[in-house]
C-alpha positions in Angstrom: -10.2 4.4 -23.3 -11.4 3.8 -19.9 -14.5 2.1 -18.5 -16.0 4.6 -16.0 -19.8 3.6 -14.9 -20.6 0.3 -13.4 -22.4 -0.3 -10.1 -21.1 -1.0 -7.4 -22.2 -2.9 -4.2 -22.2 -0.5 -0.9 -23.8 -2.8 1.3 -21.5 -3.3 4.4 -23.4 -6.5 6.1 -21.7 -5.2 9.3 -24.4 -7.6 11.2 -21.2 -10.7 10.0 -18.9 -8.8 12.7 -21.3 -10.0 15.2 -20.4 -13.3 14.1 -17.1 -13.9 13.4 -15.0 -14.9 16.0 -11.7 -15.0 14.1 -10.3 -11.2 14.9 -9.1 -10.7 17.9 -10.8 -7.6 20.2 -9.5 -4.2 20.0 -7.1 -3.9 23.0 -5.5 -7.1 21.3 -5.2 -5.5 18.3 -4.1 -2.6 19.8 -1.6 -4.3 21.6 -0.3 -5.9 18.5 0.5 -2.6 16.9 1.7 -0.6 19.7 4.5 -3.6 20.3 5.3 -3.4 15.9 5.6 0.2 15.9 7.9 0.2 19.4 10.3 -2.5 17.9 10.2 -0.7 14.1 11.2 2.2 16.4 13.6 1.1 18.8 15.4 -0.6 15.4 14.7 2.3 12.8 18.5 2.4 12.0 19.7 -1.2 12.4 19.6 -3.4 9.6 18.4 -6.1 12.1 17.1 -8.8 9.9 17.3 -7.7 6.5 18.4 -9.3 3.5 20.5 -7.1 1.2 23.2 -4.0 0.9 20.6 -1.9 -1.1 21.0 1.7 -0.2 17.9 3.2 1.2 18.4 6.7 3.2 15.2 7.3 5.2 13.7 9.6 2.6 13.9 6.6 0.3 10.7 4.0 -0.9 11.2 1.2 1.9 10.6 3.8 4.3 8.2 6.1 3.1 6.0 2.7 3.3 7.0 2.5 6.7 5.7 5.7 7.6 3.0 5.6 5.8 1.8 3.0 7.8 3.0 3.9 11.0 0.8 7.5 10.0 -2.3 5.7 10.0 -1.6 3.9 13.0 -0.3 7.6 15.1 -4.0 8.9 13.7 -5.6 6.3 16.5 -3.3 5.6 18.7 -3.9 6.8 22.1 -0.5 8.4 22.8 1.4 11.5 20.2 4.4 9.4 20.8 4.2 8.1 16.8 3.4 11.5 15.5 6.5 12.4 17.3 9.0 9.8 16.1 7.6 11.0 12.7 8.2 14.4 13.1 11.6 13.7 13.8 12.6 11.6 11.2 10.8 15.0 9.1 13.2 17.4 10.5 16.2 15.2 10.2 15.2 14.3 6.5 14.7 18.7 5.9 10.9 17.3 4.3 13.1 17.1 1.3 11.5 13.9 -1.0 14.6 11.6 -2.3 16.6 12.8 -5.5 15.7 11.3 -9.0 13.1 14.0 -10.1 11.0 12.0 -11.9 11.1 8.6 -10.4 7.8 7.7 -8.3 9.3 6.1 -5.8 11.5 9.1 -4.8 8.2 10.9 -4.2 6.3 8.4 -1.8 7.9 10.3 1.2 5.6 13.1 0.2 2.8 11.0 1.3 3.7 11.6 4.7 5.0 15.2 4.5 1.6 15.6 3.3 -0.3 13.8 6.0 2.0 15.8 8.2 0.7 19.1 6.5 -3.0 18.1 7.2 -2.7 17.9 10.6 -0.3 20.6 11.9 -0.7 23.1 8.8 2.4 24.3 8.8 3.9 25.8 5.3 7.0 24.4 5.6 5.9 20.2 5.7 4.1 21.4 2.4 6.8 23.5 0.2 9.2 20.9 -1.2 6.7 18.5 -2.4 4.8 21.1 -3.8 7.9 22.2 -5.7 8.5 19.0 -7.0 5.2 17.6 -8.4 4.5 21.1 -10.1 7.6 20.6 -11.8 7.2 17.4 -12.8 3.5 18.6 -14.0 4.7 21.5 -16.1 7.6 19.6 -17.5 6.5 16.1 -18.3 8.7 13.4 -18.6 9.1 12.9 -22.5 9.8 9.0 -22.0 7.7 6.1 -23.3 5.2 4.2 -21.4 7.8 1.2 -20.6 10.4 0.4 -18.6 13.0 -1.5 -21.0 15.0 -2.8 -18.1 14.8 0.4 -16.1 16.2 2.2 -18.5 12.9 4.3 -18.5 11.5 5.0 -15.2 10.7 8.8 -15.4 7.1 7.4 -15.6 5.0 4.6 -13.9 6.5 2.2 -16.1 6.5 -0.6 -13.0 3.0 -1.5 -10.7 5.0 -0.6 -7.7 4.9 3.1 -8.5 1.2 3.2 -8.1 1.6 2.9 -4.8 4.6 5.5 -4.2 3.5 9.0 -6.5 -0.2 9.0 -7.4 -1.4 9.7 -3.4 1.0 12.2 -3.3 -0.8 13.9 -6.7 -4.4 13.5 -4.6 -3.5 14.7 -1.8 -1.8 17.6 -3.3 -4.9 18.5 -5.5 -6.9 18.7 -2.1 -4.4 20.7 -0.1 -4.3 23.3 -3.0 -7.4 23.2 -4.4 -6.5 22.5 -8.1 -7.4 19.6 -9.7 -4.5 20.0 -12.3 -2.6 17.6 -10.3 -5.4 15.3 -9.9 -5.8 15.2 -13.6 -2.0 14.3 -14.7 -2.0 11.7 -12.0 -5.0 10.5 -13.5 -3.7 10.4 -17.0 -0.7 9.2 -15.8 -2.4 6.3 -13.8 -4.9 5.0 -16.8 -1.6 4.8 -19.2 0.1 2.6 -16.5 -2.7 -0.1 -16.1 -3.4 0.2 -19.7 -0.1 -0.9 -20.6 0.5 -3.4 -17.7 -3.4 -4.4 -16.0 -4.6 -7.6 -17.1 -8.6 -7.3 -17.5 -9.3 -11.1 -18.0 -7.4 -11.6 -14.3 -8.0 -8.2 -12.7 -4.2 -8.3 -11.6 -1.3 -6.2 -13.0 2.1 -7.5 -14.5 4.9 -5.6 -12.4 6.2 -4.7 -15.8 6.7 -5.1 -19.3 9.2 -8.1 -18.9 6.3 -10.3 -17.2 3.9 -9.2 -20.1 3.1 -13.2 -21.7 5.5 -14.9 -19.5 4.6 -17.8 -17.8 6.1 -19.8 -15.0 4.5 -23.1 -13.9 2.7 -22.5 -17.4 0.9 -19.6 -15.4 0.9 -16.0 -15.5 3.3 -14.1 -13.2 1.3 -12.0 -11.0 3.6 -10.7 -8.3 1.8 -10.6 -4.7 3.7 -7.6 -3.2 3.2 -5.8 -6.4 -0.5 -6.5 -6.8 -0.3 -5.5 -2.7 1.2 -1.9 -3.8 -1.7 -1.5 -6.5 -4.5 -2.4 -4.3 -3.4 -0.3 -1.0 -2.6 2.5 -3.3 -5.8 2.6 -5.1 -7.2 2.6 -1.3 -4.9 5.5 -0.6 -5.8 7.1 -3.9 -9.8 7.2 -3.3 -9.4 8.5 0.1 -8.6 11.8 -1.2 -11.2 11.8 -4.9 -14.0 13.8 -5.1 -17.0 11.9 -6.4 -17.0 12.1 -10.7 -15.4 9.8 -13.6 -12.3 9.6 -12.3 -12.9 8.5 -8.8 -15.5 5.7 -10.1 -12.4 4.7 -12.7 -10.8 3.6 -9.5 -14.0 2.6 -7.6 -14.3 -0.5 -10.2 -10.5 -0.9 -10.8 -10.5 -1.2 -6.6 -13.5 -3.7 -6.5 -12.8 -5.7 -9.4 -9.1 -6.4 -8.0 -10.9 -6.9 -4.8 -12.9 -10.1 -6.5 -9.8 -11.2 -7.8 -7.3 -10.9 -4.7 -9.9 -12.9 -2.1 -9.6 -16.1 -4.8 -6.3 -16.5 -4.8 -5.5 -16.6 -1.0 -3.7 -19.1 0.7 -6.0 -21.9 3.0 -3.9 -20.6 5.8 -4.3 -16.8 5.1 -1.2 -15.8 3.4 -1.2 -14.5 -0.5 1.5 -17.1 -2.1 4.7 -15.0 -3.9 3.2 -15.7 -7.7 -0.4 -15.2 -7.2 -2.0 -18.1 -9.6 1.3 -20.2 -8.7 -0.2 -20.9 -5.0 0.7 -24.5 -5.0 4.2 -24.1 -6.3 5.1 -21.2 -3.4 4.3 -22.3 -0.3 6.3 -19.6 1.8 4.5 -17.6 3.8 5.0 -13.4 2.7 3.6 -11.0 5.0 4.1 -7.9 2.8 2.0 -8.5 0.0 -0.4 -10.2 2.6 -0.2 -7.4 4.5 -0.9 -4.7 1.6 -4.1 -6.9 0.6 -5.2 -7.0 4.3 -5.2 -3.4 4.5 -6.6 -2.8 1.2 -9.4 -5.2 1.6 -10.3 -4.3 5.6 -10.4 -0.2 4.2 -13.2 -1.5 1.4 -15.3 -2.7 4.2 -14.9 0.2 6.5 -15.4 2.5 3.2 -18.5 0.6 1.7 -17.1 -0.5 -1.3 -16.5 -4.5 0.0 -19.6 -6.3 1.8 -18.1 -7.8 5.0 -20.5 -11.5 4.5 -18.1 -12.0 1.4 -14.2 -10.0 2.6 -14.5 -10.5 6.2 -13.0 -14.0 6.5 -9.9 -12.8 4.1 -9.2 -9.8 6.5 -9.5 -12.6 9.0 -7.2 -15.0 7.9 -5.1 -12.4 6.5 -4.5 -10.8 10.2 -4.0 -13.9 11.8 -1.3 -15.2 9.3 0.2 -11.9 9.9 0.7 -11.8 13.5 1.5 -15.4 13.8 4.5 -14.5 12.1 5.9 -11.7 15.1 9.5 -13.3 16.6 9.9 -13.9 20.3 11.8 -10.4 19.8 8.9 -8.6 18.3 9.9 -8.2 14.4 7.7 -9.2 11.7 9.1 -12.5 9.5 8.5 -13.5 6.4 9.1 -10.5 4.6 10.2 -10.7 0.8 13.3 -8.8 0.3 13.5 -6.0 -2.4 12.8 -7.1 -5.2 10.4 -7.2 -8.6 9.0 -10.8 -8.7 8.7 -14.0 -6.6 11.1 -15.5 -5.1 11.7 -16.6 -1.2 11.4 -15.1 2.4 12.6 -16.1 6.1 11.1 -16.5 9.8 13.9 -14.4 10.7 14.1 -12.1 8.4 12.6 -8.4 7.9 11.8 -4.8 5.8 10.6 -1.7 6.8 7.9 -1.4 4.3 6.7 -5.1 5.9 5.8 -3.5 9.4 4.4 -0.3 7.2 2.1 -2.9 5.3 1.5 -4.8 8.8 0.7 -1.3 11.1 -1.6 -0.2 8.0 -3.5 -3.3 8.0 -3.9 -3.5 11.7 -5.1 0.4 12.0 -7.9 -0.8 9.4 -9.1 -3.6 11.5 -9.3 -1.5 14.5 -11.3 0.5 12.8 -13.5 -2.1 11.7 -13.6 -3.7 14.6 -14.5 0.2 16.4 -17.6 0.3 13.3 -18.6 -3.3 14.6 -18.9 -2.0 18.5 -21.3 0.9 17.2 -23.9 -1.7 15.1 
């Protein structure tokens, strides 16, 4: 069972933009973006500073996060240029999604496809994910709600797929007009933080294995994987119609929200193991970047008051972008991986400059809302 009703504060206090001197101004921001997505561009098929020999094709997770922020930053951008580099990499990849059936992060692509469809409504960006969420739908996965070290990953049995299928499932329900898929994400989505969300520390276990673990005598709550929880459920309510389900996430979304903004770092960065601050002391700016996003889109949105979220989105950003090499690549990014560990000045992922580019395209927005006040 669920807990669906419970107000919630829509008070934006944009009158603390005025005051707070910490963000840069737009054309900086701008800047800041336009130089990330030019350098993720110019390097889309190096493996310039990563960490590992994973294979990830370009329909895979790491870059469906990519694009997902790089989407948001092409819908404000002042040139088509980024709408065009992802049009490409659509064509080359045949808008096919990656190839386990079931697996969520195989279907994260779809969140672009999708985007894609919305804006050029062409049949075409539209018909393989359609195919392969109505499938999934008609034949559910028969697995149990766990992962059993991922021997079961037909469903979410891991916080990361939050993030990767359930937009896909909203979006999808808009674009056709049946709320069919909206409901098996749903019930999909509450069996997920049922079995892994914590309700005494708002935050979810990445999976089963971190379930009464502790480390440093604390609970193991991953940043990047709280990061792919909160900037989903962002993604998520962006495409709800108002009702039960949609305020299910309203309070999952806020309630995180008052949890996230505690555990920050004095210098802005969210620490690998979230209650573990003192113990990891590394900067991450995936995870940071994720809550950034997330927490900037609750202000613009109404759900966060900016008196109280403001200076996290502040410090956030500017942890962020003090970590961009002489070369223009984004450091400190955690390599693949399920739980904390370490990162590097030097080194990079894809889905890093996708959490970066969606966090920055959120604070221009904010910082846009603040001009008009």
């Amino acid at each position: 069972m669920f807990t669906l009703f419970r107000p919630l504060l829509f008070t934006l206090g944009m009158c603390a933009l005025c005051t707070h001197a910490a963000l840069p101004d737009k054309a900086t921001v701008q800047a800041s973006l336009t130089s990330m997505a030019d350098w993720q561009i110019a390097h889309f098929r190096d493996d310039y500073g990563r960490q590992h020999d994973w294979d990830n094709p370009i329909n895979g997770w790491p870059y469906a996060a990519m694009y997902i922020g790089m989407e948001r930053w092409a819908n404000i951008a002042p040139t088509e240029r980024y709408y065009e580099f992802l049009l490409s990499v659509a064509n080359e990849n045949k808008w096919e999604l990656a190839k386990a059936e079931y697996h969520a992060d195989d279907q994260a692509i779809g969140q672009l496809y999708l985007s894609l469809y919305n804006k050029y409504q062409s049949e075409h960006m539209l018909a393989n994910t359609l195919k392969r969420t109505t499938h999934i739908m008609n034949n559910p996965s028969q697995q149990p709600m766990r992962l059993n070290n991922y021997k079961y990953t037909e469903r979410w049995t891991w916080c990361d797929a939050l993030f990767m299928a359930p937009p896909v499932w909203a979006k999808l329900a808009n674009i056709t007009g049946n709320k069919q898929y909206r409901d098996f994400m749903f019930a999909e989505y509450v069996a997920t933080a049922n079995h892994l969300y914590d309700t005494e520390e708002h935050l979810f276990y990445r999976d089963e294995h971190y379930i009464g673990v502790k480390e440093h005598e604390r609970k193991i709550f991953w940043s990047r994987g709280n990061g792919w929880v909160f900037a989903g459920l962002a993604l998520i309510l962006e495409d709800m119609p108002d009702g039960p389900q949609k305020a299910y996430f309203e309070t999952l979304f806020t309630d995180m929200a008052s949890a996230i903004i505690k555990l920050q770092s004095e210098a802005g960065f969210w620490p690998m193991s979230l209650k573990a601050g003192d113990v990891y002391t590394t900067p991450e700016t995936s995870g940071t970047g994720f809550f950034t996003f997330g927490l900037a889109w609750g202000i613009n949105n109404g759900y966060l008051d900016s008196t109280t979220y403001l200076p996290a989105v502040e410090k956030g950003w500017t942890n962020m972008t003090s970590h961009i090499t002489d070369t223009g690549m984004l450091g400190y990014v955690q390599p693949i991986g399920a739980a904390p560990g370490e990162a590097w000045p030097d080194k990079t992922e894809v889905y890093g400059v996708g959490a970066f580019l969606a966090a920055g395209s959120e604070i221009y927005k904010l910082l846009n809302i603040s001009e008009d006040q």
